[in-house]
C-alpha positions as CSV (number, residue, x, y, z in Angstrom):
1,X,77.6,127.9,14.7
2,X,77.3,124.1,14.8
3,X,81.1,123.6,16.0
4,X,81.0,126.6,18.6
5,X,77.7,124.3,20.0
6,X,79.4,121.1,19.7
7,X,82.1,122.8,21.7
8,X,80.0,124.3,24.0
9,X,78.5,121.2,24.9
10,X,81.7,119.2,25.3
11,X,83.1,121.8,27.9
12,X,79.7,121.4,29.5
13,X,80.5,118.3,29.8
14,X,83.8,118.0,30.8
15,X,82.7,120.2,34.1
16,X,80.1,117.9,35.3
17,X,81.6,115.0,35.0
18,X,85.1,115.8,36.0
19,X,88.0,114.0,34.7
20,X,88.8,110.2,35.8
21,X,91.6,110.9,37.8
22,X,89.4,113.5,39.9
23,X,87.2,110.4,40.5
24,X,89.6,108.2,41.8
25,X,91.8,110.8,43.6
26,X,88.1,111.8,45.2
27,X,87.2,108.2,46.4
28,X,90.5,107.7,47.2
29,X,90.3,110.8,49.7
30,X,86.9,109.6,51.6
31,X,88.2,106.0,52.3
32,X,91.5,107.5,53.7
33,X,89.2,110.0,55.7
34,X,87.0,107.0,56.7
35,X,89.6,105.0,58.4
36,X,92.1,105.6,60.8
37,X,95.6,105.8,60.4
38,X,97.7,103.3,62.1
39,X,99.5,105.9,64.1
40,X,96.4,106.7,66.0
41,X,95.6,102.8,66.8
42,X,99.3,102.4,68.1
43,X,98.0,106.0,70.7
44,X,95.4,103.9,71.5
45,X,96.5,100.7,72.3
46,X,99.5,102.6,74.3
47,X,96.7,104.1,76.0
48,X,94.7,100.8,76.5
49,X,98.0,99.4,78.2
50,X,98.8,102.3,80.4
51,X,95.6,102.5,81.6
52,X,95.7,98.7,82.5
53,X,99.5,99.3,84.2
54,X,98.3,101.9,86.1
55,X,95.1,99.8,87.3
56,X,97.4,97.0,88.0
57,X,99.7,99.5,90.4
58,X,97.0,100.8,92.5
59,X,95.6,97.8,93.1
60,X,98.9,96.7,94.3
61,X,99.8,99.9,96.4
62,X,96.3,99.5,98.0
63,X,96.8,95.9,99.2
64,X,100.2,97.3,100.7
65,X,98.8,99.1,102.7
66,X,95.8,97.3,104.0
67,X,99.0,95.0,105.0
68,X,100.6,97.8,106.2
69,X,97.4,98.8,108.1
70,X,96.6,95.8,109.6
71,X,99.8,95.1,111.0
72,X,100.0,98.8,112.6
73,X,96.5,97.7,114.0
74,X,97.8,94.6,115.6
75,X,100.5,97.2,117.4
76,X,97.6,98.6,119.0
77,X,96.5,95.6,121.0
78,X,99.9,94.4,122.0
79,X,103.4,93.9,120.0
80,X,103.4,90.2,120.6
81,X,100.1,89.9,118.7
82,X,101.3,91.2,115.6
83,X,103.4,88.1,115.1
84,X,100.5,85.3,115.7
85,X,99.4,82.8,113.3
86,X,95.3,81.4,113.2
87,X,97.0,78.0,113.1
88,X,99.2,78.6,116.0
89,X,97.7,77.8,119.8
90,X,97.4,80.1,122.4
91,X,100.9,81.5,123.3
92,X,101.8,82.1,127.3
93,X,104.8,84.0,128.3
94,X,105.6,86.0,131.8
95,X,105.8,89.8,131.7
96,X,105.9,92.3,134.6
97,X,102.9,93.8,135.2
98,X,102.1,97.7,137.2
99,X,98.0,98.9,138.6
100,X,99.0,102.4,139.4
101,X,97.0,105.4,140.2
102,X,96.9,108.4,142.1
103,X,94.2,107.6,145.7
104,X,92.1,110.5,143.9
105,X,93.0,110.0,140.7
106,X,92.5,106.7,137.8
107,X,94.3,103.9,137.2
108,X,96.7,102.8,134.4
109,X,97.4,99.7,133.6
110,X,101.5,98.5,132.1
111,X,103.3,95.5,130.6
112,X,107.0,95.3,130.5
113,X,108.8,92.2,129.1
114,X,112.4,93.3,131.1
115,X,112.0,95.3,134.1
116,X,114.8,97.5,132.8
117,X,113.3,98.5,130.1
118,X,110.2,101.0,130.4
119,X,107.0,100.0,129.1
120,X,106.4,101.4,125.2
121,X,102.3,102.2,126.1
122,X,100.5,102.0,128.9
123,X,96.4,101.8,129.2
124,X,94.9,104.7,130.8
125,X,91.4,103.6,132.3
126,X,88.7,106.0,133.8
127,X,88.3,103.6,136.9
128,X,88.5,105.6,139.9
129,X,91.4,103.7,142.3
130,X,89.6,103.9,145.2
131,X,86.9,101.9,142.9
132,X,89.5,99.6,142.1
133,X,91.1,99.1,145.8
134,X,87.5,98.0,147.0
135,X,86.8,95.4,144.2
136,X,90.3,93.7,144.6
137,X,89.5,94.1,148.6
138,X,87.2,91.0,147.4
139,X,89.6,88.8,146.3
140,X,88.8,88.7,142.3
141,X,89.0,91.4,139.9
142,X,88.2,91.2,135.9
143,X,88.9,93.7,134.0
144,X,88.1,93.8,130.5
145,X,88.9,96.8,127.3
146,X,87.7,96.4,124.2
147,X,87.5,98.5,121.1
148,X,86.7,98.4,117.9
149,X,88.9,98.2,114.3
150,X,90.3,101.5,113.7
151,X,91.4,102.2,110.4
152,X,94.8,104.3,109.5
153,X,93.1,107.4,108.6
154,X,91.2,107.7,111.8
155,X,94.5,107.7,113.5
156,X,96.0,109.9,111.9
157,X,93.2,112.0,112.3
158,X,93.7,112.0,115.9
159,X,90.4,109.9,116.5
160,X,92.3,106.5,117.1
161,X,90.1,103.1,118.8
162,X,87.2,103.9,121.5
163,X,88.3,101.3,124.3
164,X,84.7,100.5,126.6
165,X,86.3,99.5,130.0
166,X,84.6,96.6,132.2
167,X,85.1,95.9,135.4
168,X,83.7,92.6,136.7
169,X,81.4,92.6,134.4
170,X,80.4,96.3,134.7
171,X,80.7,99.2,132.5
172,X,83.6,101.6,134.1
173,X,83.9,104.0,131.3
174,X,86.4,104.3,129.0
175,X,90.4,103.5,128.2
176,X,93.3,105.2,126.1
177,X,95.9,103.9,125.1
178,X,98.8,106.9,125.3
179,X,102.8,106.5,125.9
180,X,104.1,106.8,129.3
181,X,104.4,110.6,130.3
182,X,107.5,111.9,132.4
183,X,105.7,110.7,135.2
184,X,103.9,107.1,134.8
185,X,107.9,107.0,133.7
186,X,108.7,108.1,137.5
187,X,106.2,105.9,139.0
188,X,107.5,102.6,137.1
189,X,111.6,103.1,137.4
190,X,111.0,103.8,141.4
191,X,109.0,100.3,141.1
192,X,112.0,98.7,139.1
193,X,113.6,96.3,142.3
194,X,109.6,95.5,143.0
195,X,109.4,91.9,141.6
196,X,105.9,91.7,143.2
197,X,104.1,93.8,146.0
198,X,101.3,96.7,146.4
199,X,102.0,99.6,148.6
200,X,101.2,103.6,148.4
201,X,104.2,105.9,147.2
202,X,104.7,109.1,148.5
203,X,101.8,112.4,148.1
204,X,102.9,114.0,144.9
205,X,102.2,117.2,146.7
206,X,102.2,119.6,143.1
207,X,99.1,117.0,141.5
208,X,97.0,117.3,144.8
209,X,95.7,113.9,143.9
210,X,97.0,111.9,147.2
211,X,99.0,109.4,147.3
212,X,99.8,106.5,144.7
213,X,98.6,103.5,145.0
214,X,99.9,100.5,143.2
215,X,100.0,96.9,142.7
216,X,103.0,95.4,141.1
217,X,103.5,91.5,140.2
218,X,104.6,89.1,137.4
219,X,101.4,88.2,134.8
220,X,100.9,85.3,132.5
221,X,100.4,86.5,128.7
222,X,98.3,84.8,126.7
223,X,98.0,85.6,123.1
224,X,94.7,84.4,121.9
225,X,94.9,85.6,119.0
226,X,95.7,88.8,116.9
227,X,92.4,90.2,118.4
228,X,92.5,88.5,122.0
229,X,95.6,89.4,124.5
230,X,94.7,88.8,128.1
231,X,96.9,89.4,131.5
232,X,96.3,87.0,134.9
233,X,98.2,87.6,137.7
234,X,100.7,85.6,139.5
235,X,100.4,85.6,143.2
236,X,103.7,84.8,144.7
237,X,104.4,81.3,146.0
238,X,101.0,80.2,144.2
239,X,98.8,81.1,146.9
240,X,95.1,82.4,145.6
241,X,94.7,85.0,147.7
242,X,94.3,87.7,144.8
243,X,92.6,86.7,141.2
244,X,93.4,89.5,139.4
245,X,93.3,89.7,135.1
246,X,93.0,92.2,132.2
247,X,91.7,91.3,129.1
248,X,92.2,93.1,125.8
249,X,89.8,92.5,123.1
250,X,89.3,94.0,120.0
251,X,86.4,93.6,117.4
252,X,87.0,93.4,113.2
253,X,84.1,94.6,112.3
254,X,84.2,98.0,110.5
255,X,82.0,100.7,111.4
């Protein structure tokens, strides 16, 4: 009876206590479970990187196309603008200049740089002509567009700048800046042999607008700045009978 006890007792034993090995292989197995395996910090710092490369690339791609966006902008005041400097005075240079409008109808306003070449945009202002014809009846006409910084999105949205027109200081209404249509294209290539002169074309009978009116002659550019582009009239043989200039002006600030 004794040595079935006694080897009751040392089974016992040997169950709750377990043998070394068990220990060690058991300790072992929580301090692998406790830390991580280098594989997984290699994931992560692969991650960590990517993450920081693909930061780096968007941040890059974004300021393209602020570039991008602000140089499509400066398009939209005048092509010569897009290539001025802060540091760089005022630059003056002689374009060819067309007022044009039906007698019932608005004015539009267009710049060429070779009279053989028609004119890539042309401003489209709600100023009645007839309006116009009496205020250069005076002798001096300003007239002034301005607008606001569009961003990319609203144009391609369709919503492009709000140009406010002024007219001697007045508010006319508004401007927009289009390409020429089939017929602005008409009215400036029967113009193209007019170096400098104002005159009524023909009744488009079809429009039922009346005649057009226009006022063709070469204007001094002056590029301001990227924002600033203004137009003043040359009369021929430098007398100052007519004072005539257009000012386009356009505002950073972001609404």
């Amino acid at each position: 009876m004794k040595v079935i006890d006694n080897l009751r007792r040392f089974i016992a034993f040997c169950l709750c206590t377990g043998s070394p090995d068990d220990v060690v292989s058991t300790s072992t197995r929580s301090t692998i479970n406790e830390r991580p395996s280098s594989s997984l910090l290699d994931i992560f710092k692969d991650r960590a990187q990517e993450h920081n490369t693909q930061y780096q690339e968007d941040q890059e791609d974004q300021e393209e196309e602020e570039e991008e966006e602000e140089e499509e902008e400066d398009s939209l005041i005048d092509p010569s603008a897009a290539c001025h400097h802060r540091s760089q005075s005022p630059r003056r240079s002689l374009v060819v200049g067309t007022l044009y409008g039906h007698r019932r109808g608005h004015v539009s306003f267009c710049v060429q740089s070779d009279p053989a070449v028609p004119p890539p945009f042309l401003y489209e202002i709600s100023v009645p002509t007839a309006l116009l014809a009496r205020e250069m009846s005076s002798g001096f006409v300003r007239m002034s567009l301005e607008c606001s910084f569009a961003s990319r999105r609203s144009t391609r949205c369709g919503a492009g700048p709000v140009w406010k027109a002024y007219c001697n200081g007045r508010k006319v209404g508004y401007a927009v800046r289009r390409k020429p249509s089939e017929k602005d294209l008409v009215v400036v290539q029967s113009l193209r042999s007019v170096s400098a002169g104002a005159g009524v074309m023909l009744e488009d009978v079809k429009s039922g607008k009346g005649e057009v009116m226009y006022v063709r002659a070469s204007y001094e550019r002056v590029v301001g700045s990227r924002d600033s582009v203004s137009y003043h009239l040359i009369n021929p043989g430098g007398s100052p009978s007519q004072e005539l200039s257009v000012f386009l002006l356009r505002n950073r600030h972001r609404y």
